[in-house]
N, C-alpha and C positions, 0 to 999 in steps of 0.2 A: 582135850580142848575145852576152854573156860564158856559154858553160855548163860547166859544171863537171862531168864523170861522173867516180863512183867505184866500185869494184867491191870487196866485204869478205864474205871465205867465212867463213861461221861455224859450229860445230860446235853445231847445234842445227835443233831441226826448223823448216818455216818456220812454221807457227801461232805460237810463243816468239818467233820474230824480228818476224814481221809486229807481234805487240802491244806487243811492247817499242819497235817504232817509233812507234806511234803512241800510247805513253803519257805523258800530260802528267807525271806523277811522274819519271820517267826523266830525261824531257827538261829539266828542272829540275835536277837533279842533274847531269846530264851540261855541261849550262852556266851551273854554280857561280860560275865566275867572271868571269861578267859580270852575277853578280846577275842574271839570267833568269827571270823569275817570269809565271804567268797570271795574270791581273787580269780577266779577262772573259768570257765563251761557256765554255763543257768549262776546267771550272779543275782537274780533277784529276782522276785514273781514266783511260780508253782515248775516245779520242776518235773517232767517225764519220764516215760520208758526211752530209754536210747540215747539219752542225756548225762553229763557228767557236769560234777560242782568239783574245785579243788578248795578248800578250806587252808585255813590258817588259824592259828592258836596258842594260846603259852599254856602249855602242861608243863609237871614239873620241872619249873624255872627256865623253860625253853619253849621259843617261839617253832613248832611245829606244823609239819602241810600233809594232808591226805586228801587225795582225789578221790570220790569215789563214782559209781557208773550207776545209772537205775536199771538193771536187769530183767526186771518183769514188773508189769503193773495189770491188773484189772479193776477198773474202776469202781471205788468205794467199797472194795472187800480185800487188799490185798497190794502192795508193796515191796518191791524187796532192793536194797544197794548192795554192792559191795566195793571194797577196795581198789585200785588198779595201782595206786601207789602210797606211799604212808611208813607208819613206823611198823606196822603190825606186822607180823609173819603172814595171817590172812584174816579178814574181818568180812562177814556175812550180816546184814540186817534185816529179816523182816518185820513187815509192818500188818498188821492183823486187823482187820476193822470188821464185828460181827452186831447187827441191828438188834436193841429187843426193842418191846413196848416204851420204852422209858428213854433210850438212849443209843447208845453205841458202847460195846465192852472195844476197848482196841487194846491190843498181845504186841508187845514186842518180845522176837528170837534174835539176841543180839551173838554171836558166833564168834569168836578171837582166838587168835593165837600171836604170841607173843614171842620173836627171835631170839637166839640165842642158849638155845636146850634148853640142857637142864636148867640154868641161872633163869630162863625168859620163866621156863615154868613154878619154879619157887618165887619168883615176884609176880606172879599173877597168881599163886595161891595169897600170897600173904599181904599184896599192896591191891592190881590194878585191877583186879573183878571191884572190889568194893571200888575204888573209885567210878570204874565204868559205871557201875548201876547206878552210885548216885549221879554222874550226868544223867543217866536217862532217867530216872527220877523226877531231877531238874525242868527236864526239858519235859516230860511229862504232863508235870503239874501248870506248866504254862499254856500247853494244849488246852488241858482242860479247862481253866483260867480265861485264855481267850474264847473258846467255844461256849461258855455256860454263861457268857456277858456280851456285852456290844462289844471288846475290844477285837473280835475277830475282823470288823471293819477295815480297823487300821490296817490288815495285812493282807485282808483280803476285798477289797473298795469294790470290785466288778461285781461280785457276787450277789444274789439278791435271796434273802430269807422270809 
């Protein structure tokens, strides 16, 4: 099974990092360009434990949908979705958010498997791990982006810092 971990220090406290992770606004913006839209469960605002989003999306050359559920949450240290439907054999994400003096380190353990045997398994060595990490990359670096500037505002207006 392909997993992906990333590690991204960000100059903000972790409560700013933790919501901005788990905001469907964000998350929308952050994957512009795959047309990435909620359609289903939590379609905008900060999304829960016990909660599901169903997404929509064009990966390659097709417009694709994965529900997933948030499974466990502990506020400001800890996240985690998975799948309930989609293209994936199974998909696991969690979300890591640890404080230093400076900021917040947040770890994503992104978890997949990909159907169809042996064929799912040689195209996720050779295509879809790289692709996966650069989304979460992508999506990443706009956490960061909105938490290290005011545009966290725009996603998050309630909040006060």
């Amino acid at each position: 099974m392909p997993v992906i971990k990333l590690e991204t220090f960000i100059h903000a406290k972790p409560q700013l990092v933790f919501d901005l992770s788990r905001s469907i606004d964000l998350h929308q913006a952050s994957m512009d360009h795959t047309n990435e839209k909620a359609i289903a469960g939590t379609t905008t605002g900060l999304i829960n434990k016990g909660e599901t989003v169903t997404w929509t999306a064009k990966h390659f050359f097709k417009t694709r949908m994965l529900k997933v559920h948030i499974t466990q949450m502990e506020p400001y240290d800890f996240f985690e979705d998975e799948m309930l439907q989609g293209d994936f054999k199974m998909m696991k994400h969690k979300h890591i958010f640890k404080s230093t003096s400076k900021g917040t380190n947040m770890t994503d353990e992104f978890y997949f498997e990909a159907p169809y045997g042996i064929i799912g398994k040689i195209f996720c060595y050779i295509f879809l791990t790289a692709y996966m990490k650069a989304l979460l990359m992508q999506r990443n670096r706009s956490i960061k982006e909105y938490a290290e500037t005011e545009k966290w505002k725009t996603v998050l207006p309630q909040m006060r810092r």
